[in-house]
Backbone as JSON, one array per atom type, in Angstrom:
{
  "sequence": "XXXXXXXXXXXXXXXXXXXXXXXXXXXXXXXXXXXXXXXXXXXXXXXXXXXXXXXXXXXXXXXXXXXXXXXXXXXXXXXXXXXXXXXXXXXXXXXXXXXXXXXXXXXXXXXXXXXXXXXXXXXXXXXXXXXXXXXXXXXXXXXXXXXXXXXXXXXXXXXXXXXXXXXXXXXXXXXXXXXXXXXXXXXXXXXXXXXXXXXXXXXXXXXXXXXXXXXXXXXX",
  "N": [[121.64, 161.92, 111.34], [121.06, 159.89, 113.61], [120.54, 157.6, 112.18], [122.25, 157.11, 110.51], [123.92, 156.22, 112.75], [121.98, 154.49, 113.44], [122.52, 152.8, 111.49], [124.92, 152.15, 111.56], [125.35, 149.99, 113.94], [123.92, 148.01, 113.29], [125.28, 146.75, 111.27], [127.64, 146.23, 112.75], [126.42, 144.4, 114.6], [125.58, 142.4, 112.55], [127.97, 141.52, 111.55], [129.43, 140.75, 113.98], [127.37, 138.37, 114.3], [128.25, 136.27, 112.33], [130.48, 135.21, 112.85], [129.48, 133.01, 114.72], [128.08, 131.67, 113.37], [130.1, 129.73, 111.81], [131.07, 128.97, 114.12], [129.08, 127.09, 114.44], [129.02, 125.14, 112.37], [131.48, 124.08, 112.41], [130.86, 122.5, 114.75], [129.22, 120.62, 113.9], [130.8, 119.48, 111.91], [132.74, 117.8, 113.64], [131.24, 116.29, 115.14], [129.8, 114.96, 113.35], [132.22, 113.22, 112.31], [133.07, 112.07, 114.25], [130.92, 109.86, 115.01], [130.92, 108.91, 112.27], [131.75, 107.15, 109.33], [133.62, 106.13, 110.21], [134.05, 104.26, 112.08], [134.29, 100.71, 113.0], [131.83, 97.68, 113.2], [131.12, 96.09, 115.56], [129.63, 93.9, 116.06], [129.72, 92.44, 113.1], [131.5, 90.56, 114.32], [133.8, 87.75, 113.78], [132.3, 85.07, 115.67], [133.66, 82.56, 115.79], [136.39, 82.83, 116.78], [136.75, 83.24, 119.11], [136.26, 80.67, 119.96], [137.97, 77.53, 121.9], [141.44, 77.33, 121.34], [142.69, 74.54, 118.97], [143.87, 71.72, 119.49], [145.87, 71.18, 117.17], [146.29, 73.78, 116.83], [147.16, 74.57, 118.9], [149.9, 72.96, 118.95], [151.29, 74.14, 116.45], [150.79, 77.15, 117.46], [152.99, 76.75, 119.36], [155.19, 75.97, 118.51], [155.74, 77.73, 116.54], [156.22, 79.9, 117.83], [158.57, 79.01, 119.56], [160.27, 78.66, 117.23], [160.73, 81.29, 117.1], [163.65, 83.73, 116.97], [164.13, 85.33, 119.23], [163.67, 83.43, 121.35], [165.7, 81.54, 121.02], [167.67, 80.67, 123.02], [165.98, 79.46, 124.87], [164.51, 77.7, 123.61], [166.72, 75.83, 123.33], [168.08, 74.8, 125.17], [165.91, 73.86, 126.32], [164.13, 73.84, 128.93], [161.79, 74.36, 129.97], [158.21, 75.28, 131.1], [154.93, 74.96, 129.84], [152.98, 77.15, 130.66], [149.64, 78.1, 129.79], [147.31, 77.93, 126.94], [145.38, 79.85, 125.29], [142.73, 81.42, 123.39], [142.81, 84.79, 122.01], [141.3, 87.73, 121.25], [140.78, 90.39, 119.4], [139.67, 93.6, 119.14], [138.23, 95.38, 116.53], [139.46, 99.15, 116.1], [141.84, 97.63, 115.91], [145.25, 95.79, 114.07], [145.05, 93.64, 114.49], [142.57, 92.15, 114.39], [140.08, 90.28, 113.66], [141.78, 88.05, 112.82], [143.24, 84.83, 113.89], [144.09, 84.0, 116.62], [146.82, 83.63, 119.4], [147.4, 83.45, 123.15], [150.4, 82.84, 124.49], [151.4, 81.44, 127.5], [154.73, 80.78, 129.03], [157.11, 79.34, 131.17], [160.52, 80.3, 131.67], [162.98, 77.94, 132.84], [165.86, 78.04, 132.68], [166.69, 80.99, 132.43], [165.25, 81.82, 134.65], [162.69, 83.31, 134.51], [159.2, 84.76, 133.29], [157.39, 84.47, 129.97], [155.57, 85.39, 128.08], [153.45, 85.67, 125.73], [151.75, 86.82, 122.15], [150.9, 84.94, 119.24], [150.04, 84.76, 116.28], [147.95, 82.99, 114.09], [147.25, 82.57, 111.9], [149.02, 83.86, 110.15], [151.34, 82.67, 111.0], [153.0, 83.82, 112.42], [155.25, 85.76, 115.73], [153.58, 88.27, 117.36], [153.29, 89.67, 119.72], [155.86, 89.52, 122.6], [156.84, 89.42, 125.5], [158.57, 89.87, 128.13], [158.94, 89.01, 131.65], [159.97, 88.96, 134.73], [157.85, 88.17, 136.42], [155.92, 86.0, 138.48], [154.15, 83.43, 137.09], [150.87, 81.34, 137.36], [151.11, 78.15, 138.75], [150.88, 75.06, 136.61], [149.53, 72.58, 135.39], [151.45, 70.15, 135.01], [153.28, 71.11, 136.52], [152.52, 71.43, 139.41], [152.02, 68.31, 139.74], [154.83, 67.17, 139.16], [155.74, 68.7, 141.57], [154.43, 67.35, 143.74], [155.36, 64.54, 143.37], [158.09, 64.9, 143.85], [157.88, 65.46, 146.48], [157.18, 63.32, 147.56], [159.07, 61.32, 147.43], [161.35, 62.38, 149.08], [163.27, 61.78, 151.76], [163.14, 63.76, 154.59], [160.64, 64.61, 154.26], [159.17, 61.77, 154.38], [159.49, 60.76, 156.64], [158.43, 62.21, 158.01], [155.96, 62.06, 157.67], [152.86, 60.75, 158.5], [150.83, 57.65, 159.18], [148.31, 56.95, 156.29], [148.65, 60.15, 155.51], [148.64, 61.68, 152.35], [149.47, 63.26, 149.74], [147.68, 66.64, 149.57], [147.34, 68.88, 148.6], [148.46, 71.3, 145.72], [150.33, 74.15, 145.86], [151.07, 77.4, 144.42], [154.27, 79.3, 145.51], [156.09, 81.33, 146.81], [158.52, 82.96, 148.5], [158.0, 85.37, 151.45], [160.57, 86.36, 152.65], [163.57, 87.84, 151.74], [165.57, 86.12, 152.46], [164.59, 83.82, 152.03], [164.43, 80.91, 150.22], [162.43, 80.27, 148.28], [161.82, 83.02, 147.4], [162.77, 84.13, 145.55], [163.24, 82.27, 143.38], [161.34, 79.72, 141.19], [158.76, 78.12, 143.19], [156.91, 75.5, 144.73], [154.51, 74.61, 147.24], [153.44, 71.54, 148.7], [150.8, 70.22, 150.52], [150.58, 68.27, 152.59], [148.64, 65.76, 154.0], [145.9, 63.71, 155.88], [142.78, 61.61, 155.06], [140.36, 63.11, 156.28], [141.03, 65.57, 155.85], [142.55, 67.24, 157.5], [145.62, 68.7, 158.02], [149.03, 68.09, 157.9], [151.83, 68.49, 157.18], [153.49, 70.37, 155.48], [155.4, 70.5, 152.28], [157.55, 72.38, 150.78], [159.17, 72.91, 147.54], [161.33, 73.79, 145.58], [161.51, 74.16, 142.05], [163.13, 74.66, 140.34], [165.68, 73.55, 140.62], [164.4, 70.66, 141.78], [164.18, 69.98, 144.31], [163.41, 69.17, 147.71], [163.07, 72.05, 149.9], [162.26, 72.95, 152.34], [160.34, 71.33, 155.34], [158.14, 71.74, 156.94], [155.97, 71.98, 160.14], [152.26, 71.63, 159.71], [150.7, 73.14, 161.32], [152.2, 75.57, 161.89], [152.87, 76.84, 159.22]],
  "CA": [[122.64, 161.36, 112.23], [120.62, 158.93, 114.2], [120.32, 156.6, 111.46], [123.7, 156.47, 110.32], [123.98, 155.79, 113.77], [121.43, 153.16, 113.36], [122.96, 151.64, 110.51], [126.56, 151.28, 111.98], [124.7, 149.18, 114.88], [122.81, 146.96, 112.54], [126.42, 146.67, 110.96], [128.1, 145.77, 114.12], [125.38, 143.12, 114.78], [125.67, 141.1, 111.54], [129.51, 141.1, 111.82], [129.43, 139.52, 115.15], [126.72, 136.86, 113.75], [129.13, 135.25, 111.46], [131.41, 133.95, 113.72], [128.52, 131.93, 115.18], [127.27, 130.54, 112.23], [130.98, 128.76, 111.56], [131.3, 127.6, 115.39], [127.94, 126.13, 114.8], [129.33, 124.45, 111.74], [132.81, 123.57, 113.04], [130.67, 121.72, 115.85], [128.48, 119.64, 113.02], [131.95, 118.67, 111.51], [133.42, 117.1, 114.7], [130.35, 115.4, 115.55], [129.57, 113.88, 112.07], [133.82, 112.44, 111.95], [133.09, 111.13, 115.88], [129.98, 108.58, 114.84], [130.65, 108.68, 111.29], [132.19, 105.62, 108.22], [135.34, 105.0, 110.17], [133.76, 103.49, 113.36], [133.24, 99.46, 112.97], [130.64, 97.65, 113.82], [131.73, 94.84, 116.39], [128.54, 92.77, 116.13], [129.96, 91.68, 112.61], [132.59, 89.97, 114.37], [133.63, 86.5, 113.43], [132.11, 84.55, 116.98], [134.76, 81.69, 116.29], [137.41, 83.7, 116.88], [136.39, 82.93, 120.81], [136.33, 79.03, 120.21], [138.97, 77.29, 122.41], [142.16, 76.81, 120.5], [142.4, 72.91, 118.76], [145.56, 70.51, 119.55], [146.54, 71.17, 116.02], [146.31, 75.38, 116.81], [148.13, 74.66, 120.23], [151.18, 72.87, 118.65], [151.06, 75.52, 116.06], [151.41, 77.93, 118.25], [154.38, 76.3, 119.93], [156.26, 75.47, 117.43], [156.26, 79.69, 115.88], [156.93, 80.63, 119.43], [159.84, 78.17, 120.11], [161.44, 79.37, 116.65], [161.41, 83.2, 117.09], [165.0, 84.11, 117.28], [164.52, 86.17, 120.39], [163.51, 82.77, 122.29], [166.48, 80.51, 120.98], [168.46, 79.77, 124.14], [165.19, 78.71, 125.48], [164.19, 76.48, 122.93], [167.96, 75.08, 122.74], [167.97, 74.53, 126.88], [164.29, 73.06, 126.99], [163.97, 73.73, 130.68], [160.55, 75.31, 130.22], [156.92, 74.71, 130.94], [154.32, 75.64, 129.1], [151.37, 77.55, 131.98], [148.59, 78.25, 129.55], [147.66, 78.68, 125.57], [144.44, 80.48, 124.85], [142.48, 81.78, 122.32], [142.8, 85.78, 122.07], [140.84, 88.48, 120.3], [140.97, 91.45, 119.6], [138.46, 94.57, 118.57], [138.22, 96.7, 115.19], [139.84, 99.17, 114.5], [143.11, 97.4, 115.53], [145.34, 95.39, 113.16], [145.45, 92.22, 114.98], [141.46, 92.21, 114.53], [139.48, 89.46, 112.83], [142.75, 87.28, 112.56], [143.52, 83.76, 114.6], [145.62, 84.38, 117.72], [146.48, 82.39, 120.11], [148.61, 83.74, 124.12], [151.01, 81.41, 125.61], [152.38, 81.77, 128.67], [155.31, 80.23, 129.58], [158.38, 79.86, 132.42], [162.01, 80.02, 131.35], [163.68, 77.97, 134.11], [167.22, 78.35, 132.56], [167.03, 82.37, 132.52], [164.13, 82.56, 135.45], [161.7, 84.53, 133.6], [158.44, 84.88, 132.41], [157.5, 84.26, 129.05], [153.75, 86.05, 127.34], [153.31, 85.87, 123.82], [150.84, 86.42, 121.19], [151.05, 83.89, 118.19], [149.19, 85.23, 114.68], [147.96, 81.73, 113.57], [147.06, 83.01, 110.39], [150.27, 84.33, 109.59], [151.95, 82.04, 111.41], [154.76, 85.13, 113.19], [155.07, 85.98, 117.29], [153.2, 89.73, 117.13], [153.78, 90.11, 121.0], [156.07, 88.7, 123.14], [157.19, 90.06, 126.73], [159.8, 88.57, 129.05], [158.99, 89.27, 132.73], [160.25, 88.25, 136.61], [156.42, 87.57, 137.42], [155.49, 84.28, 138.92], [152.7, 82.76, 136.25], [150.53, 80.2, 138.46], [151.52, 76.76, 138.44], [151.17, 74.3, 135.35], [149.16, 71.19, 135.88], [152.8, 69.61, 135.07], [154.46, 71.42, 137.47], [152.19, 70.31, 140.33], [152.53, 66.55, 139.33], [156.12, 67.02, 139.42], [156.13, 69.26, 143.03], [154.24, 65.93, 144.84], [156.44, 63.63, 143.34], [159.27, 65.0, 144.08], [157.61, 65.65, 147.91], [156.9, 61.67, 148.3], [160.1, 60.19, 147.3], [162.27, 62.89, 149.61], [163.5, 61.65, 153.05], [162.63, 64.51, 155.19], [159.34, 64.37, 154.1], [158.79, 60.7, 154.35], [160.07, 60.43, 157.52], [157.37, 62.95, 159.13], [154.51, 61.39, 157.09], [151.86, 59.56, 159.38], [150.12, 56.23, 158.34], [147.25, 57.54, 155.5], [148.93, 60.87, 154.96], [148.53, 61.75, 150.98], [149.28, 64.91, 149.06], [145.85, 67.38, 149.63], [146.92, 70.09, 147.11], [150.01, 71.82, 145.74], [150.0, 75.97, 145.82], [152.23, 78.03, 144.09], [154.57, 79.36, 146.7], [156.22, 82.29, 146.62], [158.64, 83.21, 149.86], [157.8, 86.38, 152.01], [161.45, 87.0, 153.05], [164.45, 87.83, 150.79], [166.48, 85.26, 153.01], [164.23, 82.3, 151.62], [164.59, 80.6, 148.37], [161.15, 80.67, 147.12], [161.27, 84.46, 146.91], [163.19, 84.26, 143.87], [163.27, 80.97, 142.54], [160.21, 79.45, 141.5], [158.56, 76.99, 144.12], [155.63, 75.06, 145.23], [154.12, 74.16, 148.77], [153.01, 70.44, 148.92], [150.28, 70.33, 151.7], [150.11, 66.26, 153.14], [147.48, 65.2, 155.06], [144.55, 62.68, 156.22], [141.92, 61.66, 154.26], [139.68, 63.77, 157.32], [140.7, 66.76, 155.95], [143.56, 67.5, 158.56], [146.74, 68.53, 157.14], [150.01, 67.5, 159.02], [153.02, 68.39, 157.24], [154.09, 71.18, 154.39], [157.14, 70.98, 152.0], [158.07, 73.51, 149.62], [159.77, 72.4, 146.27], [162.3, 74.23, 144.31], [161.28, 73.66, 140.72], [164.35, 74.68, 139.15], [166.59, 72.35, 141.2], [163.81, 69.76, 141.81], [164.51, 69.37, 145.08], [162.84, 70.26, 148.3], [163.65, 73.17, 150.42], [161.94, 72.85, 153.63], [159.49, 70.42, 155.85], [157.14, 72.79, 157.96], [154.47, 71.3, 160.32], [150.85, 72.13, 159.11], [149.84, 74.17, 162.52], [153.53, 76.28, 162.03], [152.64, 77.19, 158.39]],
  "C": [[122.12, 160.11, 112.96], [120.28, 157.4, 113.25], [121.27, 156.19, 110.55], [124.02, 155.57, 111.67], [123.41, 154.26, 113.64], [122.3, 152.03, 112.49], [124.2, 151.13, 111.19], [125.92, 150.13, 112.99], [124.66, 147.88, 114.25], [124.36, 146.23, 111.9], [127.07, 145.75, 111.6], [127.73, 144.44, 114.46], [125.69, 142.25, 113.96], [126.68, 140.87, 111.78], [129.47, 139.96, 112.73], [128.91, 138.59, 114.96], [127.29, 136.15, 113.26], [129.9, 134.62, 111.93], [130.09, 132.92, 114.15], [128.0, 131.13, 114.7], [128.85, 129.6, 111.78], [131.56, 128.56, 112.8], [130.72, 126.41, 115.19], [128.26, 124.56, 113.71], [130.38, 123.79, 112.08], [132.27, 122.0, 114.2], [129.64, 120.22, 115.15], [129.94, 118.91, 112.9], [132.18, 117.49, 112.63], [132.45, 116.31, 114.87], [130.17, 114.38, 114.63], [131.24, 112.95, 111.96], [133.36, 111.89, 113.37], [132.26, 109.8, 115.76], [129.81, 108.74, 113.46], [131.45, 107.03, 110.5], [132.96, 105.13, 108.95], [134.95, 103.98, 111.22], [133.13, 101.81, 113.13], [132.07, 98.94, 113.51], [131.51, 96.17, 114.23], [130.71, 94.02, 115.85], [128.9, 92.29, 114.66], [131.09, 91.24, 112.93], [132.74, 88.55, 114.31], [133.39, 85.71, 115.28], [133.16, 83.57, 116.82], [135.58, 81.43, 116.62], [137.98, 83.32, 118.62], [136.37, 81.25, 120.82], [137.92, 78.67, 121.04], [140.2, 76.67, 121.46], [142.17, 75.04, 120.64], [143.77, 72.48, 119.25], [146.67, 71.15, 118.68], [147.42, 73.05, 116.3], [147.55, 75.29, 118.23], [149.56, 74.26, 119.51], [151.39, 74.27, 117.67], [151.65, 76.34, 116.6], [152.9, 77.77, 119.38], [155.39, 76.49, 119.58], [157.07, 77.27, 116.65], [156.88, 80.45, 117.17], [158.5, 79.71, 119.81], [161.07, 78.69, 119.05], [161.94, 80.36, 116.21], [162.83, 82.98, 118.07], [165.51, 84.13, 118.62], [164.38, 84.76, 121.64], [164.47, 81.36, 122.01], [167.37, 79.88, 122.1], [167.41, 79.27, 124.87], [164.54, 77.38, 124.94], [165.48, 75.42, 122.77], [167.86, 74.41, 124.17], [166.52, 73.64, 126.63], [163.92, 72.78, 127.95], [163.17, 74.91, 130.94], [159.19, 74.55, 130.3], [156.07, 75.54, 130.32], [152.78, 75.99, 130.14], [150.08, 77.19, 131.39], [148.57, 78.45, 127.64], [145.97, 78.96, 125.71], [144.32, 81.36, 124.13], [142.41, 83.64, 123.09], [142.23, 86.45, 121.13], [140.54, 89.7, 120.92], [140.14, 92.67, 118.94], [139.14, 95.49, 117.23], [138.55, 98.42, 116.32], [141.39, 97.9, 114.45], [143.49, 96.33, 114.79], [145.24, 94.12, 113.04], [143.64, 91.5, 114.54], [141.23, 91.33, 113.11], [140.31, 87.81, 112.56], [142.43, 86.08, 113.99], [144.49, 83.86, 115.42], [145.17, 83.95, 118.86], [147.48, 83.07, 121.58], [148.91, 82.51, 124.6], [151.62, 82.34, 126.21], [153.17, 80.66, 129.3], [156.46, 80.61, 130.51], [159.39, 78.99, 132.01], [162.37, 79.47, 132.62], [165.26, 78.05, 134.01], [167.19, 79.97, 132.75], [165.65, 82.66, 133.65], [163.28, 84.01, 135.02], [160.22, 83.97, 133.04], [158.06, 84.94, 130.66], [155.65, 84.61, 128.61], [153.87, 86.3, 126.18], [151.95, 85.98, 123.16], [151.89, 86.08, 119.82], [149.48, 84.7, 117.2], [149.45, 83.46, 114.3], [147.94, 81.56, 111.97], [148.41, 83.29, 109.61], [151.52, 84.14, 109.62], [153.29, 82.98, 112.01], [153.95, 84.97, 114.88], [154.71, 87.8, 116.89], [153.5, 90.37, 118.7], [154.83, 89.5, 122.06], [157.16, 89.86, 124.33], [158.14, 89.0, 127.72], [159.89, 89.82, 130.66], [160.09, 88.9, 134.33], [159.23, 87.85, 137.1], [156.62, 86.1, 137.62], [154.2, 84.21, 138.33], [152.42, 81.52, 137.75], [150.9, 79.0, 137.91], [150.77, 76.23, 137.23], [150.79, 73.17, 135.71], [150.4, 69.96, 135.7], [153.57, 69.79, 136.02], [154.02, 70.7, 139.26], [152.21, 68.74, 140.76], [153.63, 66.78, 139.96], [156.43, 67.59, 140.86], [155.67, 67.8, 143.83], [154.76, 65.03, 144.59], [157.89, 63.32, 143.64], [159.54, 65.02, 145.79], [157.74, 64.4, 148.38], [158.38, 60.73, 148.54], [160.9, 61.44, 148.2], [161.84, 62.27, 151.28], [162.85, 62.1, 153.86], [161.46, 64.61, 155.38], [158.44, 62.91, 154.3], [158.79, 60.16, 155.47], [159.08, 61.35, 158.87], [155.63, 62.78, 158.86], [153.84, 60.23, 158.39], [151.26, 58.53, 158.41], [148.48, 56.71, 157.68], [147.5, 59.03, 155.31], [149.25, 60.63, 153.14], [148.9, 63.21, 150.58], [147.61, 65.24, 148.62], [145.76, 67.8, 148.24], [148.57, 70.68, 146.82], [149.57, 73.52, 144.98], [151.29, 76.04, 145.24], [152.97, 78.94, 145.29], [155.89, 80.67, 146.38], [157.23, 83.17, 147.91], [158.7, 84.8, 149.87], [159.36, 87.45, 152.08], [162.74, 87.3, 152.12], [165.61, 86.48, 150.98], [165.93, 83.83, 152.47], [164.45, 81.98, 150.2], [163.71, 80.72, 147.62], [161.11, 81.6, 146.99], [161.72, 84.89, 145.54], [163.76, 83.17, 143.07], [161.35, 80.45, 142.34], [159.69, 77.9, 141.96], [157.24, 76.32, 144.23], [155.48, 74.66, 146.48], [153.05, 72.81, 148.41], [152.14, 70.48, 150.19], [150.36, 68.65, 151.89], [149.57, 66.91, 154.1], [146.64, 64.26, 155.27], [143.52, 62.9, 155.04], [140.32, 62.35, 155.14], [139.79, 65.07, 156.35], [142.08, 67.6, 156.69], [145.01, 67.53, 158.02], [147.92, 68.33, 158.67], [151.3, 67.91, 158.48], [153.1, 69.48, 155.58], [155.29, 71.34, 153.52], [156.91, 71.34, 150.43], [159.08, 72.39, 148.81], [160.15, 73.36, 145.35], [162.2, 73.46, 143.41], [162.4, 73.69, 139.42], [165.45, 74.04, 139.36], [165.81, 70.61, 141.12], [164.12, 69.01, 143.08], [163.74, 70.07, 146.3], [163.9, 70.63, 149.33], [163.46, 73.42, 151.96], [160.64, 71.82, 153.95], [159.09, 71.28, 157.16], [156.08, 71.83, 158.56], [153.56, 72.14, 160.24], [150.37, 73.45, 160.1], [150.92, 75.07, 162.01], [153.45, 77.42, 160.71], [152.27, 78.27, 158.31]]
}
């Protein structure tokens, strides 16, 4: 009796072992598929990929973005600026990876909107393209055009001191729902001395082209 006994034990024992030996394996599997074939290797990635897009790559990219469908009343209107185009890349595994792509960001001023795209240069199609309410930052165009439009207005000309100049022009953005810059998009013209000393602030509605208010500098 005691060694039937024994044996069922010994029995008992191995049973239970076998599960353990196909956790232990189950836990090889997962590990070997986690750092195994499928995982690229970044460091062969093409570095030129990061070069700053050329002239040629910028129109390019214009030109595929202007004649996707989805952006035809903007390209028909042409009452847009163009913020920014830069080069974009993107990591293995995804599909966009290795390819020539280029984001623009631009601002619809006929439908007040944002405008973010990726451009496939290679393949010449729009692969992303988003249509916001954000305010992108000003447009070395758009500033030009906010102090020009600040110098030649009355109001403004008329509170200018002798050696007042445009300092700087901010994107401008109003606080209150009651102002216009809160949902139009604007700029703030600072004038001032060649000291340093500003004297006089006027905002510029960019989608009228006209300004909106003449703030003094301390009031601001």
């Amino acid at each position: 009796m005691p060694r039937a006994v024994a044996s069922q034990k010994k029995s008992k024992v191995a049973k239970a072992a076998k599960p353990k030996g196909k956790v232990a394996a189950k836990g090889n599997g997962k590990a070997k598929a986690k750092g195994g074939k499928g995982r690229a290797d970044v460091s062969l990635s093409d570095p030129t990929l990061f070069d700053p897009l050329t002239p040629g790559e910028i129109a390019d990219a214009l030109r595929t973005l202007t004649e996707d469908r989805r952006l035809g009343s903007m390209a028909k209107v042409g009452r847009y600026r163009v913020i920014c185009t830069e080069p974009l890349v993107t990591k293995p595994p995804h599909p966009m990876a290795g390819h020539r792509l280029a984001r623009v960001v631009a601002y619809d001023y006929s439908s007040d909107r944002a405008v973010d795209a990726c451009v496939d240069l290679d393949a010449g199609v729009v692969t992303h393209l988003e249509f916001t309410r954000s305010q992108p930052m000003l447009s070395r165009d758009e500033e030009a055009l906010a102090a020009s439009i600040a110098m030649v207005d009355d109001r403004v000309r008329s509170k200018l001191s002798m050696g007042d100049i445009p300092q700087m022009t901010m994107h401008y953005w109003g606080r209150s729902s009651k102002d216009m810059a809160y949902s139009r998009r604007s700029a703030a013209v600072v004038f001032g001395r060649d000291s340093g000393q500003a004297t006089i602030v006027a905002v510029v509605d960019l989608i009228d082209n006209t300004v909106t208010q003449v703030v003094p500098a301390e009031l601001w």
